[in-house]
Every structure is written in structure tokens, then in C-alpha cells.
N, C-alpha and C positions, 0 to 999 in steps of 0.2 A: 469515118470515125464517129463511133455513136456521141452526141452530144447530150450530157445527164437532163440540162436545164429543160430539153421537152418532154421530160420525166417530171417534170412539175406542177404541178398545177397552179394556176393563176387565179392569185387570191382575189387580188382587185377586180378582176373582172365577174367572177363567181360572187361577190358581195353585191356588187351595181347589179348584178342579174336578181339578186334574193332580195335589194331593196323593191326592183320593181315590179318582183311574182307578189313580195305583201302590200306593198299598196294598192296592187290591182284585186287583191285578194279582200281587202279590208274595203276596198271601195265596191265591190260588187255584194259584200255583207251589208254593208250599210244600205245601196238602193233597193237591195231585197227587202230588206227590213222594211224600208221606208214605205214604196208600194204595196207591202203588204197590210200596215199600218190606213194608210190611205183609204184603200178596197174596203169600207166597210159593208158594199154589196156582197162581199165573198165569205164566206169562212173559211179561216186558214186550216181548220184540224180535217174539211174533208174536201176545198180545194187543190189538187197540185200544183203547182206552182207554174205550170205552163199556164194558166187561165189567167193567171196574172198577164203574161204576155201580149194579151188580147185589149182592146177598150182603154181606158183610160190609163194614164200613167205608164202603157204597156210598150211605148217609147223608150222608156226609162231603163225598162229590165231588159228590153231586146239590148240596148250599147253596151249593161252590164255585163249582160251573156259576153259578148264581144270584148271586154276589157280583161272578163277569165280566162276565155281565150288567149290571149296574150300573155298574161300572167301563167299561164300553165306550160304554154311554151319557154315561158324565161326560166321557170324553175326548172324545167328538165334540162334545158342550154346550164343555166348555172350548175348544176350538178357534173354534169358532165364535162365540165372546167375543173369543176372543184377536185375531184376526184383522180390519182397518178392514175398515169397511162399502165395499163395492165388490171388497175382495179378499177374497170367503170366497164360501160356497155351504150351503146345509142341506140338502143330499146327501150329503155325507159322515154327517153327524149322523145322518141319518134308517137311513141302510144300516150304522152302528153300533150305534141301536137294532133293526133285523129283524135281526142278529145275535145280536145279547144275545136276542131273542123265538126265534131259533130256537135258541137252547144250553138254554133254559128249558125249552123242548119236548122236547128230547133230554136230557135230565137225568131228568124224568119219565117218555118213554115207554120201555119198554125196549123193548132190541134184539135183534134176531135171534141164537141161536145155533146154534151147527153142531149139526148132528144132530138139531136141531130143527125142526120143521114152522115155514115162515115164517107170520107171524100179522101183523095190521092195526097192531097194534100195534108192531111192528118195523121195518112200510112207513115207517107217519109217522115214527121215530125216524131212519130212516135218510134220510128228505126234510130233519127239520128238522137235522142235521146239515151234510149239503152248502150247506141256504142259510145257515147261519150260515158255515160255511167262504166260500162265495162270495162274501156280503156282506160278510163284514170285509175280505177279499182286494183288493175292488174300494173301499169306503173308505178303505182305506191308502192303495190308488194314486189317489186322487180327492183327498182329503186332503194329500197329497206332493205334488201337483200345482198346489193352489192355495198351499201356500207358497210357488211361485216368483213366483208376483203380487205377495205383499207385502214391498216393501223391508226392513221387520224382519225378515221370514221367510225372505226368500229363500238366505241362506246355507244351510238347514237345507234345502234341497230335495233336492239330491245327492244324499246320503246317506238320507233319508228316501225317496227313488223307487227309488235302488236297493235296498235291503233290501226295500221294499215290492213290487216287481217279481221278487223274488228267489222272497218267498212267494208270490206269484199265479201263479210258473210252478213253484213247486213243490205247488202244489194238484190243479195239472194230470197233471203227472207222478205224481202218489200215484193220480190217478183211471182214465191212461191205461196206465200203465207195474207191473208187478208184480214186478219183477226183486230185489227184497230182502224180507224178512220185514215181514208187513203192520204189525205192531207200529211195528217201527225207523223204517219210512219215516212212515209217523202222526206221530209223534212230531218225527221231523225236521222237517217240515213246521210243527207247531204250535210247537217252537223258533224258527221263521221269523218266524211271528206273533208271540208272544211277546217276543222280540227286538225286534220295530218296534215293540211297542206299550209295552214298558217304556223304549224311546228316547223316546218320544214324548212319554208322563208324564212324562219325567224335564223336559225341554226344558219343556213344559207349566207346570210346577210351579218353572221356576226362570223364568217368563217377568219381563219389565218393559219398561214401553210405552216404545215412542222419543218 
């Protein structure tokens, strides 16, 4: 006999998930911030933010990497709570965690610098880099898409596809397009994400089932 209640989604546990994708989410803003603050051997408008990773401070940013990581997987987990069985997908979930697995990879290997002879080690950091960019890009808009299935969710689509589409054509543009300082444009771009992903938590974290 089908039982409705596994037809429901589980608030409590989809909130505790959304608390802990923004914390991890607000705390990896803040050591970026900080480290970068720090570096004032670097400039931020035409370092990327992998060279942060490197030398001083770059302690810091690799656990951050690793705390988004985690945060990225909790928000896809919470979602996929939050969401009744029939309007969700563990596609989004799964390309939030090769996300989080590729920032993890790019935290530890380092990256290529100028003037330097490229090394193998530089290749992988700079593969796992794009698939973490790509995999989140494409979970946001995966994710944004299945809120408009579920009547709870669906007001939250709008807004969630467009920002989400915002940074997945701005990933594009940082990849194709080189017309401002590689720094600045990095950066804006990951304000993109950051921005949907701390909407997201928030919504997350204040959910309750209809």
C-alpha cells in the first residue's frame, strides 16, 4: 500500500542542510576576502584567485576550498529533501558534489604560473578547476529548473533561473571573451555563483513543507 508520508519532504532535515551549505558558503567568502586583503603582493583585478592558493596565507584558502566543497554537497542533499518525490532529480545533487570534488583537486594541485614552465601538475589544477566551474553552472540551472515542478517551489523559479543563467553565460564569456583583467572578470563571474548559491541556502534554510 503506497504510504503518502514518503511523498513528503522533510523540512527539518532540508533546513539543517541549508543552515550548513550558508555557513560554509559565508565562511569561504569571508577567508577569500581575507586572503585576498592580506596578499598585498598580488593584485586582485589581474590575479585569479588560484595564486592566492599558493605562498602565504594559501593554507587558508585551500580548507576554504574544502569547506565549499561540503557546503555544495549539503545544498544539493537539502534540496533533494526539500523537494516531493516526483518533483526533484539527483542530478543536480550529484554535479554539486563533482563540483565540490573538482574545487578539492584545485585547492591542492597547484597552478601554473607565468613565467614558468607548465607542469602536469598545473594541467590537472586547471581541468579540475573548469569542471568544478561547469558542474556547479549547470546544477544551478538544473536545480532552478526543477523548482518550477513543485507547487511549493515554484514561485522561487524565476529568480533562481535567472541568476542561474546569468552565471552559466558568464562562465562562458570569462572562457571565450578576454576583454578585462583576468582577475576582475574571475571574480565576477564567481560573485555570480556565489550570489545564487547563498539565495539558495537562504530559501533552503527558511523552507516548511506545505
Amino acid at each position: 500500500m503506497h504510504n503518502p508520508e514518503s511523498t513528503r519532504p522533510n523540512a527539518a532535515t532540508s533546513r539543517t542542510l541549508g543552515h550548513l551549505a550558508l555557513v560554509g558558503l559565508l565562511l569561504f567568502g569571508i577567508v577569500a576576502v581575507a586572503v585576498q586583503v592580506l596578499r598585498n603582493d598580488l593584485d586582485w583585478m589581474h590575479a585569479p584567485l588560484s595564486f592566492y592558493l599558493l605562498d602565504a596565507y594559501g593554507h587558508w584558502l585551500q580548507a576554504a576550498y574544502v569547506v565549499l566543497a561540503l557546503a555544495l554537497a549539503s545544498l544539493g542533499a537539502g534540496y533533494y529533501v526539500a523537494l516531493r518525490h516526483g518533483y526533484r532529480s539527483a542530478a543536480p545533487w550529484l554535479l554539486f558534489v563533482c563540483a565540490g570534488a573538482g574545487l578539492c583537486v584545485t585547492a591542492l594541485a597547484h597552478s601554473n604560473l607565468p613565467g614558468h614552465a607548465p607542469t602536469l601538475e598545473g594541467f590537472v589544477h586547471g581541468i579540475a578547476a573548469q569542471t568544478a566551474f561547469l558542474c556547479v553552472s549547470v546544477a544551478m540551472l538544473l536545480q532552478s529548473w526543477w523548482l518550477r515542478t513543485d507547487p511549493h517551489w515554484r514561485p522561487r523559479f524565476a529568480p533562481a533561473f535567472a541568476l542561474a543563467l546569468a552565471g552559466f553565460a558568464g562562465i562562458w564569456t570569462d572562457a571565450l571573451w578576454h576583454g578585462m583583467p583576468r582577475g576582475l572578470e574571475q571574480r565576477l563571474v564567481i560573485a555570480l555563483i556565489l550570489a545564487w548559491l547563498l539565495l539558495a541556502a537562504n530559501w533552503l534554510r527558511r523552507h516548511r513543507a506545505a
